[in-house]
DRENFI-207007 format. One line per field, with one value per atom (N, C-alpha, C): residue number from 1; atom name; x, y, z; residue in three letters. Coordinates in steps of 0.2 Angstrom, whole numbers, m for minus. Each point is the difference from the previous one (the first is absolute). Example, Ala and Ser with C-alpha at 12.3 -4.5 7.8 and 13.67 -1.06 7.14 Angstrom:
// DRENFI-207007
num	(1,1,1,2,2,2)
atomo	(N,CA,C,N,CA,C)
px	(66,m4,4,m2,4,m4)
py	(m28,6,6,5,6,5)
pz	(39,0,0,m4,1,3)
residuo	(ALA,ALA,ALA,SER,SER,SER)
***
This chain:
// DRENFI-207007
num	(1,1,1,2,2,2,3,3,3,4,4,4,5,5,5,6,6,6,7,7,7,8,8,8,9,9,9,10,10,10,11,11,11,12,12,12,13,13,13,14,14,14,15,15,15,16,16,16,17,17,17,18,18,18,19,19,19,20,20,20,21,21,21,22,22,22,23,23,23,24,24,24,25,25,25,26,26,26,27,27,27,28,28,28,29,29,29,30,30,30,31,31,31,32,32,32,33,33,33,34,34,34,35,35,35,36,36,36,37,37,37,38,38,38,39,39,39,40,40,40,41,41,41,42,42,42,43,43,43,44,44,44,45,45,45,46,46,46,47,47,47,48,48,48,49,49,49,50,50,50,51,51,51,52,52,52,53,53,53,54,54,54,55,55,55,56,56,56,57,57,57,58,58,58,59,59,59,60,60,60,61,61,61,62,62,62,63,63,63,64,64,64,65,65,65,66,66,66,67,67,67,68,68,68,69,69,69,70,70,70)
atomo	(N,CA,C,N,CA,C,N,CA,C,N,CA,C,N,CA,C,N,CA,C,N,CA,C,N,CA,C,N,CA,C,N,CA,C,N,CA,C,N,CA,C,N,CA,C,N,CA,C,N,CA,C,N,CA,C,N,CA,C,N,CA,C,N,CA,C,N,CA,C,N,CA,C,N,CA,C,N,CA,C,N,CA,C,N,CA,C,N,CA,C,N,CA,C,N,CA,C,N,CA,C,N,CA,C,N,CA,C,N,CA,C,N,CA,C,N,CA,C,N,CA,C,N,CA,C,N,CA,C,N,CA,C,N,CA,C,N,CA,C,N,CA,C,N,CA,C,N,CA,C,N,CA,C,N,CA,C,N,CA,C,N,CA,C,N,CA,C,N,CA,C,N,CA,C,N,CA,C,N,CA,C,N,CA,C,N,CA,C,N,CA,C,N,CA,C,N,CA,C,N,CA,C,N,CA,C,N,CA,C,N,CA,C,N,CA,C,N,CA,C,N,CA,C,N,CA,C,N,CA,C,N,CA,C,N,CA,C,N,CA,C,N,CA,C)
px	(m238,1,2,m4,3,2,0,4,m3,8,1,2,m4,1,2,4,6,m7,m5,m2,m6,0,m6,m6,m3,m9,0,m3,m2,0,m1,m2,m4,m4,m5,4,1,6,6,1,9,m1,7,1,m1,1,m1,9,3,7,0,6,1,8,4,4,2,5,m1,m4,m3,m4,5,m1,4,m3,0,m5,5,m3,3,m5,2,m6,3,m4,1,m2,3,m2,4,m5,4,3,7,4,5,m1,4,m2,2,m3,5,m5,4,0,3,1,m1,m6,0,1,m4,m1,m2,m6,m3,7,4,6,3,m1,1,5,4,7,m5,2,1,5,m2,6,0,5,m1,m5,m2,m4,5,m4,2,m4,3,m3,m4,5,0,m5,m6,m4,3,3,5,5,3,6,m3,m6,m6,0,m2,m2,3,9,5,2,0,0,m5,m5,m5,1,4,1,6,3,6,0,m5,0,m5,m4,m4,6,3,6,4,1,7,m7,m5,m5,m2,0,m3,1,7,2,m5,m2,m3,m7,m1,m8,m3,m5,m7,5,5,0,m2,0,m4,4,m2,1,m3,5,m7,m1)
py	(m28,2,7,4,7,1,0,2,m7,m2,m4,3,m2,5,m5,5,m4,m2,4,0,m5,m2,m6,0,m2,3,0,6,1,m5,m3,m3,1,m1,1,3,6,1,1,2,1,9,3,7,0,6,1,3,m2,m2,9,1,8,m1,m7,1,0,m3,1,m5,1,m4,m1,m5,m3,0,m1,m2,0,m4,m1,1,6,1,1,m4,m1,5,3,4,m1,m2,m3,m6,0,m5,0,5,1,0,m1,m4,5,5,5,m2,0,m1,8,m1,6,m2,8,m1,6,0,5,6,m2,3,5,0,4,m2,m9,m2,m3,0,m4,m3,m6,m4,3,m2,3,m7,3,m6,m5,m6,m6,m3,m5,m4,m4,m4,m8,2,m1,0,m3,m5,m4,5,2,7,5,3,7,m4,m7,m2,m2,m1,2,5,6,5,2,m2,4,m7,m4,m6,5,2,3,5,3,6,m1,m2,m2,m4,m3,m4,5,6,7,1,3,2,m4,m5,m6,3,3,2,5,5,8,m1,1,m1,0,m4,m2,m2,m2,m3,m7,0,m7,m3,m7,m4,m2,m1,0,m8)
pz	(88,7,0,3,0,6,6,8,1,4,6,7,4,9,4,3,7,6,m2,7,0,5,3,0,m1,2,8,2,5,5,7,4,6,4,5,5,2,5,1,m9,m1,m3,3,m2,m7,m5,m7,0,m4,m2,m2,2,m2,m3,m1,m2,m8,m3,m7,m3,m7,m3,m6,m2,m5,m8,m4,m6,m6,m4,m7,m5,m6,m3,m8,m4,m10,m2,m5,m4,m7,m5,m6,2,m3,1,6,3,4,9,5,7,5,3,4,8,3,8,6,1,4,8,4,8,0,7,3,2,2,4,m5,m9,m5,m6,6,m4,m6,m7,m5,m3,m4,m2,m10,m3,m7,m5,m5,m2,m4,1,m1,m5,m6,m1,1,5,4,7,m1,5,7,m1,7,2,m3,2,3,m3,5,7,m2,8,7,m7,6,5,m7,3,5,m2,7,5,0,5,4,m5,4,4,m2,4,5,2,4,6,m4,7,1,m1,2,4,0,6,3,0,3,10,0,7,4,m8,7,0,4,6,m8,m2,m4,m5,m3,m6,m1,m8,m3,m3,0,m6,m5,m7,m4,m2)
residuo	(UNK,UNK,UNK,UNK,UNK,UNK,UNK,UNK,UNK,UNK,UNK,UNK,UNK,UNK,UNK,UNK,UNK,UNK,UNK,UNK,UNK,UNK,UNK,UNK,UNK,UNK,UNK,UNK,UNK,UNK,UNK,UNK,UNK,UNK,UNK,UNK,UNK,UNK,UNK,UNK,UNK,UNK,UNK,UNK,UNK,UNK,UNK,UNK,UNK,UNK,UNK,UNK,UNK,UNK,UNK,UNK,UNK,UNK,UNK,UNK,UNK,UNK,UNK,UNK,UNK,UNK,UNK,UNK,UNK,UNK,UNK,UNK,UNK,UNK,UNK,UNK,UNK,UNK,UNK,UNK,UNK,UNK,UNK,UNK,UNK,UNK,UNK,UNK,UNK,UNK,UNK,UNK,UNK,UNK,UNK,UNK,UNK,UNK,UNK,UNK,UNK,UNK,UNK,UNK,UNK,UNK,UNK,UNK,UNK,UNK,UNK,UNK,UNK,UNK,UNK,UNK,UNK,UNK,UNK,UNK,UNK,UNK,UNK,UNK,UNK,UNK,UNK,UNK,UNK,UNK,UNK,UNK,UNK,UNK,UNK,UNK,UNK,UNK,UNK,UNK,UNK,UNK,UNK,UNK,UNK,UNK,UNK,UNK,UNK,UNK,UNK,UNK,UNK,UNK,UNK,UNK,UNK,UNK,UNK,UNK,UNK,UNK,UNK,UNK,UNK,UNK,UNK,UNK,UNK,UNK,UNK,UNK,UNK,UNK,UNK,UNK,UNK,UNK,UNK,UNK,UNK,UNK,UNK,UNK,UNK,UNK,UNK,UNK,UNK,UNK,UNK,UNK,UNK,UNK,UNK,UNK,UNK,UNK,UNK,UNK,UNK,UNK,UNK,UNK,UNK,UNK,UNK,UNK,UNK,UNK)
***
């Protein structure tokens, strides 16, 4: 698994998301938690830890206009 995305497939009649994109991406042994927004997490072993983080951060923006969940 290289990138997982916060963001939905499209739908017939919905805006295009301009707020932060989430994702969690491997490299080696190691599982980094990023975002469009520019925050990243430091790397992690525990692929479940990356996901909190980018769980965590995605719920601190959850509040300003376009944020996501991942």
């Amino acid at each position: 698994m290289k990138h997982v995305y916060s963001e939905l497939p499209a739908r017939p009649g919905a805006a295009p998301s301009d707020g932060h994109r989430v994702s969690v991406e491997e490299r080696g042994s190691f599982s980094f938690a990023g975002c469009s927004c520019g925050w990243f997490a430091p790397g992690r072993r525990s692929r479940d830890k990356a996901r909190r983080d980018a769980a965590d951060h995605a719920a601190e923006t959850a509040g300003e206009a376009g944020g996501a969940a991942v």
